[in-house]
C-alpha positions, 0 to 999 in steps of 0.5 A: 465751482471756485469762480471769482464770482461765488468767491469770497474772500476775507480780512481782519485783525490779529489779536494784538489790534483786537481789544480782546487781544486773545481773549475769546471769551469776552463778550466783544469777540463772542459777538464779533464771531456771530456777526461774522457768523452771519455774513458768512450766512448772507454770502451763502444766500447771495450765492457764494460757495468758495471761500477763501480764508488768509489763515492768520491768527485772529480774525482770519480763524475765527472766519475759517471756523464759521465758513465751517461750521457753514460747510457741515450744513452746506456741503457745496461750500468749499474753503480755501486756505491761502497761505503766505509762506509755508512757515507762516505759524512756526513761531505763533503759540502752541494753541494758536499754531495746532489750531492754524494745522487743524483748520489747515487740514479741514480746508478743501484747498490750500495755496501757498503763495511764496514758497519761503517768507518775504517781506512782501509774502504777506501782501501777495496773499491778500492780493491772490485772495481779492484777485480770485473775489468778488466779495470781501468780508472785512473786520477793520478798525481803520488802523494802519497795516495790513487788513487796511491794504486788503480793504484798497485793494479790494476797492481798488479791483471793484469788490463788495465790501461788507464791513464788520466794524471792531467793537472797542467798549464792552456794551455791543449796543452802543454807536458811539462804541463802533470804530472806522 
């Protein structure tokens, strides 16, 4: 069922707000992914099965994956990719732009929420996702942009927020290294 209720939703940064940038391997995003991992677990315990996923590079993958990943051992998980515009990855990298239709293709549902790009397409789709929410998964460094306006948003229609903070030095354990 993909009531508002067992939906999910999620925001976070692109590469260049990530101090990884594209580097995946670094110690900080390996972690990030395993507490994004885990609150992707957490919402499945609590009774979540749809999740919807804004499909940006960066973050947004990275949770696509794991609410995946989850879907291979949970079969009543359903993903949902909301699409700002259908050319939303026709100038990322060649890596990032075949993973982005791999994962497209992967998901059980795809919305697109403006047929062509505007300078306002970007914004409808965070909305459509917390308008169809209860929870929302949020990677956020307190910066200006977009993920901040998801996070209003959401606090704005009365959503659950789980903040994943961005871990800015390379030694995880460390409060004083946490931003937000």
């Amino acid at each position: 069922m993909r009531g508002r209720q067992s939906s999910c939703c999620f925001t976070g940064h692109r590469p260049a707000k990530l101090p990884w940038r594209y580097d995946e391997g670094d110690s900080r995003c390996v972690e990030l992914k395993s507490r994004i991992h885990d609150a992707v677990e957490a919402a499945y315990d609590e009774g979540y099965r749809h999740f919807l996923c804004g499909m940006a590079m960066g973050c947004d993958l990275y949770f696509c994956e794991c609410v995946l990943a989850l879907r291979d051992t949970h079969p009543d998980v359903t993903v949902e990719a909301a699409i700002p515009c259908p050319t939303q990855a026709d100038a990322w990298p060649a890596d990032q732009r075949e993973r982005y239709e791999r994962l497209v293709a992967t998901c059980d549902f795809e919305t697109v929420v403006s047929s062509k790009y505007t300078s306002s397409c970007m914004q409808r789709r965070d909305r459509y996702m917390v308008d169809h929410a209860s929870l929302l998964i949020a990677v956020f460094d307190g910066s200006p942009g977009g993920t901040q306006y998801t996070v209003q948003y959401a606090m704005g229609r009365g959503l659950d927020i789980v903040d994943l903070p961005v871990v800015t030095a390379r030694s995880c354990g460390d409060e004083a290294d946490v931003l937000f």
